[in-house]
C-alpha positions in Angstrom: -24.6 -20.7 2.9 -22.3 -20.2 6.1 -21.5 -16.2 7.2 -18.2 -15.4 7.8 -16.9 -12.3 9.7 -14.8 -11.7 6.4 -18.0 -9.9 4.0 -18.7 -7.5 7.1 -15.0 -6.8 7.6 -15.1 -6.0 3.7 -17.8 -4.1 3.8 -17.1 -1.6 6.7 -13.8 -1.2 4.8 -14.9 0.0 2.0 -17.5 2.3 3.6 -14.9 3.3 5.6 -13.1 4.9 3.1 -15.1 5.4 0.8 -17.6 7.7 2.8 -15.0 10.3 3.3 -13.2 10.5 0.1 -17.1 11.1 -1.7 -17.8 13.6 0.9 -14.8 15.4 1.9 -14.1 16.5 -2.4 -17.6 18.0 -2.6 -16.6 20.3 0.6 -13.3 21.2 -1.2 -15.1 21.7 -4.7 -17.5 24.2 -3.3 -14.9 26.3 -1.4 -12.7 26.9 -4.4 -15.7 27.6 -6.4 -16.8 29.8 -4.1 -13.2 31.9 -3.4 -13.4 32.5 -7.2 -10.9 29.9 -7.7 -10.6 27.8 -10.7 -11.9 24.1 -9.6 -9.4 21.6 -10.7 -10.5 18.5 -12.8 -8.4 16.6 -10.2 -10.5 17.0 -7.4 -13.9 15.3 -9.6 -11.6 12.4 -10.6 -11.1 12.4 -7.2 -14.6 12.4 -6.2 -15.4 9.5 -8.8 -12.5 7.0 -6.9 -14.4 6.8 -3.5 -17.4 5.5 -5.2 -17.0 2.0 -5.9 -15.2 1.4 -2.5 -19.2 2.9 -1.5 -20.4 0.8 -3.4 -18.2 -2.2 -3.3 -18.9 -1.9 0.9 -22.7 -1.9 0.4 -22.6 -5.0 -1.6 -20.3 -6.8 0.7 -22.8 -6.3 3.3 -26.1 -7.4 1.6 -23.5 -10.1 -0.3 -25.0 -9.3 -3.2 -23.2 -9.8 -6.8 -19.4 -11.4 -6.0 -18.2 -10.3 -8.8 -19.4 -6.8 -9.0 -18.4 -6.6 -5.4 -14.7 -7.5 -6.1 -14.4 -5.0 -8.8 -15.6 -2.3 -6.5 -12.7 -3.1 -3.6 -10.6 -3.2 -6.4 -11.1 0.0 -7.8 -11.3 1.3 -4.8 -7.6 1.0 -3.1 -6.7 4.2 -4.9 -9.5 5.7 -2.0 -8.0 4.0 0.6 -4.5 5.5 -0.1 -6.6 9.0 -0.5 -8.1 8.6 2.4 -5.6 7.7 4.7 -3.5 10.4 3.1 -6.0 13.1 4.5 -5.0 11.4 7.8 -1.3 11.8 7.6 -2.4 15.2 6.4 -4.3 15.6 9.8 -1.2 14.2 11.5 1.8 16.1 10.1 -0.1 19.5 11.4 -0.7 18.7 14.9 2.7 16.5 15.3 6.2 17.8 15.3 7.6 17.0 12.1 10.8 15.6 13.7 8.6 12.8 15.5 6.9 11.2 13.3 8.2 11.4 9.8 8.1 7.8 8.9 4.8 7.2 10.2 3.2 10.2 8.1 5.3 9.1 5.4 3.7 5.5 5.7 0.5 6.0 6.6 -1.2 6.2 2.6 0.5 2.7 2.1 -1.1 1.2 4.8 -4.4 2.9 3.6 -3.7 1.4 0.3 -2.9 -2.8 2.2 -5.6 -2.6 4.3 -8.5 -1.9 1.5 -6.2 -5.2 -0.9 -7.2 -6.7 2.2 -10.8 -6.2 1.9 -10.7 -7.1 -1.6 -9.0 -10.5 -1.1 -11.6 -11.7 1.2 -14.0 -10.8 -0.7 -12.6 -12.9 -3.4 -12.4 -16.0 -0.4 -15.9 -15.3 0.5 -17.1 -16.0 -2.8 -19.8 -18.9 -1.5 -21.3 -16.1 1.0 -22.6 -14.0 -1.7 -25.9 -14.8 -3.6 -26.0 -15.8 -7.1 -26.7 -12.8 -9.6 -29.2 -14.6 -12.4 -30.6 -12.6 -15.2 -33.4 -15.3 -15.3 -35.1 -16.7 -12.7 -35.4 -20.3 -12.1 -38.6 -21.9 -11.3 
């Protein structure tokens, strides 16, 4: 079984974004709860997107369960257009708005190519990963 760079790349991706989308929400959930504001059922559906691109980046890095794997990146390009989104957010306050309105603008959509990237090498790397068997064989 030959390693390629591309389950590693995959990996960090999704770790990547996943990490802050799953941590950032709880943050945001506890300060509205505690301002006495009413927490919105947004932000847990919110929470619930980063974690397959967690745990699709964990698996990519042990290459563990392709197929599993692959359904995690997948799910998980909604978190990389959240995630980048939080960037632009980041951006848009400490830029002038007249500068860099495209870029902000763009900025979710290239969150949302470069996590389809991860998942379409890990659909090449298939071969890396190890075989998931519900029996063992002797």
């Amino acid at each position: 079984m030959k390693r390629t760079w591309k389950t590693v790349t995959a990996g960090i991706v999704g770790l990547v974004v996943g990490i802050p989308v799953t941590l950032l929400y709880p943050v945001y959930l506890l300060i509205t709860s505690l301002s006495g504001q009413h927490v919105n059922i947004s932000a847990l559906l919110i929470l619930l997107i980063g974690l397959p691109a967690i745990i699709g980046g964990i698996l990519a890095l042990r290459r563990k369960i392709w197929w599993l794997t692959l359904v995690a990146m997948i799910l998980s390009i909604p978190a990389g257009h959240l995630s980048f989104l939080g960037l632009s957010a980041v951006l848009d306050s400490a830029l002038q708005p007249a500068e860099m309105e495209i870029l902000i603008a763009i900025i979710p959509f290239i969150g949302s190519v470069i996590v389809t990237a991860a998942a379409v090498l890990i659909a090449l790397s298939r071969s890396e990963f190890t075989r998931f068997r519900l029996v063992s064989e002797a």
